[in-house]
N, C-alpha and C positions, 0 to 999 in steps of 0.2 A: 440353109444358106446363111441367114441371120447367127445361129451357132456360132457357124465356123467364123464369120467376120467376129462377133464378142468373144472367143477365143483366140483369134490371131491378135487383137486388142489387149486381150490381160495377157500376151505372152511377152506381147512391146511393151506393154508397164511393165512387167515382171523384172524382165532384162534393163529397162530404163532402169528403176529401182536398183537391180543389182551394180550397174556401171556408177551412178551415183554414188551409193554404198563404196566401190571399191575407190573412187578418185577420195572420196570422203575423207576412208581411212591411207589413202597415200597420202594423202594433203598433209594428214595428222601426224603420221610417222614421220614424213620429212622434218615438220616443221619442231616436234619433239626433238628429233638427232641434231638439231640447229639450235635449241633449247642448250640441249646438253651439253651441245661444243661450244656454247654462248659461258655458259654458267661456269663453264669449268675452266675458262679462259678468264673471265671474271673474277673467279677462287684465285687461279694462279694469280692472278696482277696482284688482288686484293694480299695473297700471301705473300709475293715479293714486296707490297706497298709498306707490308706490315713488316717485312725484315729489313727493310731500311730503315724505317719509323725507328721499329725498336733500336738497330744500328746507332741512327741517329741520336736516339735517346740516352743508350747505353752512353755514348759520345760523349753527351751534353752531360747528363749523368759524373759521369769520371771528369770530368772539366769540373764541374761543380764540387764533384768530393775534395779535386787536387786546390780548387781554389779555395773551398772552405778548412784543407789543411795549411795553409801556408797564410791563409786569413786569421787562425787559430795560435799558429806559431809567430807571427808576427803581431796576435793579442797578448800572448801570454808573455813575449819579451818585454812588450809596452807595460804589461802590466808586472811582472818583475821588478820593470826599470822604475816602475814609479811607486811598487813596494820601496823599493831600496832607499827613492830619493825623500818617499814618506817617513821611512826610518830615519832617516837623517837628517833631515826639518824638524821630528818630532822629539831628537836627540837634541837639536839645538833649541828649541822651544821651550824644552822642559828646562836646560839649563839658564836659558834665559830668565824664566818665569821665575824661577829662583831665587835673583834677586830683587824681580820685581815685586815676588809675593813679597818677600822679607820686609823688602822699604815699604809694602804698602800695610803688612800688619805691627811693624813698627811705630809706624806715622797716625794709626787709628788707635792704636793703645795712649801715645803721646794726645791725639784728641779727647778720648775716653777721659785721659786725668784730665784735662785742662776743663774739659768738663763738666768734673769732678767738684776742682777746687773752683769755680765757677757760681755752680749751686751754693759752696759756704758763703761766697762774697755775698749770694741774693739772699741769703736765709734772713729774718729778723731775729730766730732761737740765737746764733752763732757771736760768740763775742769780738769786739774788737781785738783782742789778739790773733785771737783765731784768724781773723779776717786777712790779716795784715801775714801770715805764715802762710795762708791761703795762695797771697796776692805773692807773696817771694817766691811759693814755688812755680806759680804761672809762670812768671819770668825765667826762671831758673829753666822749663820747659822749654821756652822759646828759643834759649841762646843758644840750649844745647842743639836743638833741632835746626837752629843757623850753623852752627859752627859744623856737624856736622853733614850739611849741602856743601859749607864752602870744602872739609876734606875730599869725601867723594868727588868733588868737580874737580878738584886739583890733582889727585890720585888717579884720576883719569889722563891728565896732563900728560902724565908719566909714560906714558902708552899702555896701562893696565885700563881695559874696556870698560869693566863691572866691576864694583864693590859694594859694599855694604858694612857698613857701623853699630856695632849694638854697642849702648853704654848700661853697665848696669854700677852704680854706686862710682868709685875711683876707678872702675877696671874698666877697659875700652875692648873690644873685640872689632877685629878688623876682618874680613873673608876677602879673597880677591879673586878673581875669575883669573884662574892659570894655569898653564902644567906644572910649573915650579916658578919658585920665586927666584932672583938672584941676592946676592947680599947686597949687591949695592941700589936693589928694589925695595927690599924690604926698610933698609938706612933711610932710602928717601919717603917712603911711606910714614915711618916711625917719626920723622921729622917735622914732618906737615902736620900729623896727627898732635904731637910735643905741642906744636907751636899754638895753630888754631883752636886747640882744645885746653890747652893748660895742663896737659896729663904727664906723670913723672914717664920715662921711659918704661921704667920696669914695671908697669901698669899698662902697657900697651901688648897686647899681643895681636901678634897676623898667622893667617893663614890663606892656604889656596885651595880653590875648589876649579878642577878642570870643566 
């Protein structure tokens, strides 16, 4: 009797165990197919999230290339334009400087002698003649380097901008900043030059420099 009841016992475990076992694996299947339809619902969004993204990007992208082209074309005209205007500051600069170098190694050579004749006046070796030819041509320096400040500012008067004076010995050289001269520019030039300088006419000569 005992038997039969510890077998009708391990037959309800048996079958309990197997019911168990089978809800187990339905549970599991279910919850897998729910996994599945989970994940792949997931992928899609995840893949559509990513085709707008990139959309999006692609987007901002092309905004970006169009605005760094027209960013690019609008540097390169800037910097064209201020090529050009660099060229032509640098055209007028040089010609400026021109006369400014001129008068300023002019004016340092004129120092140089003054200089020069300076040292004989201090020397004790140097004689009094010497001294005294020394001292005439200082002077002789100064007048010429007054007389010609006062041409150049008058010659300016004229409406000629720039000039420049070289004297070497009786002959005067005149340069003037122009396209051309007129003759009745050159007349008036030649006369102020005559006058404040004491120079013959035919020992005057002019010229233009654009």
């Amino acid at each position: 009797m005992k038997n039969v009841i510890k077998k009708n016992q391990l037959a309800i475990l048996v079958i309990a165990l197997m019911l168990v076992t089978a809800g187990y694996l339905n549970y599991t299947s279910i919850n897998n197919e729910n996994y599945i339809e989970t994940s792949a619902n997931v992928n899609a969004n995840e893949t559509l999230e990513g085709t707008l993204d990139n959309t999006i990007l692609d987007d901002d992208k092309t905004n970006i290339v169009d605005n760094d082209i027209l960013d690019t074309a609008i540097n390169e005209d800037y910097v064209e334009e201020s090529n050009n205007t660099a060229v032509q500051t640098n055209a007028k600069t040089l010609d400026d400087d021109y006369f400014v170098n001129s008068k300023l190694q002019r004016d340092t050579m004129y120092s140089q002698m003054i200089e020069s004749y300076q040292k004989i006046l201090e020397s004790s070796t140097i004689s009094t003649e010497q001294k005294a030819i020394a001292s005439q041509e200082i002077n002789n320096i100064n007048n010429t380097k007054n007389a010609i400040m006062i041409c150049e500012n008058l010659i300016q008067t004229k409406g000629l901008s720039e000039s420049v004076i070289f004297v070497n010995d009786q002959s005067i050289s005149i340069i003037i900043k122009a396209e051309e001269l007129s003759q009745e520019q050159i007349a008036q030039v030649q006369n102020i030059v005559a006058r404040e300088m004491k120079a013959e006419i035919e020992n005057i000569h002019i010229s233009n420099k654009a």
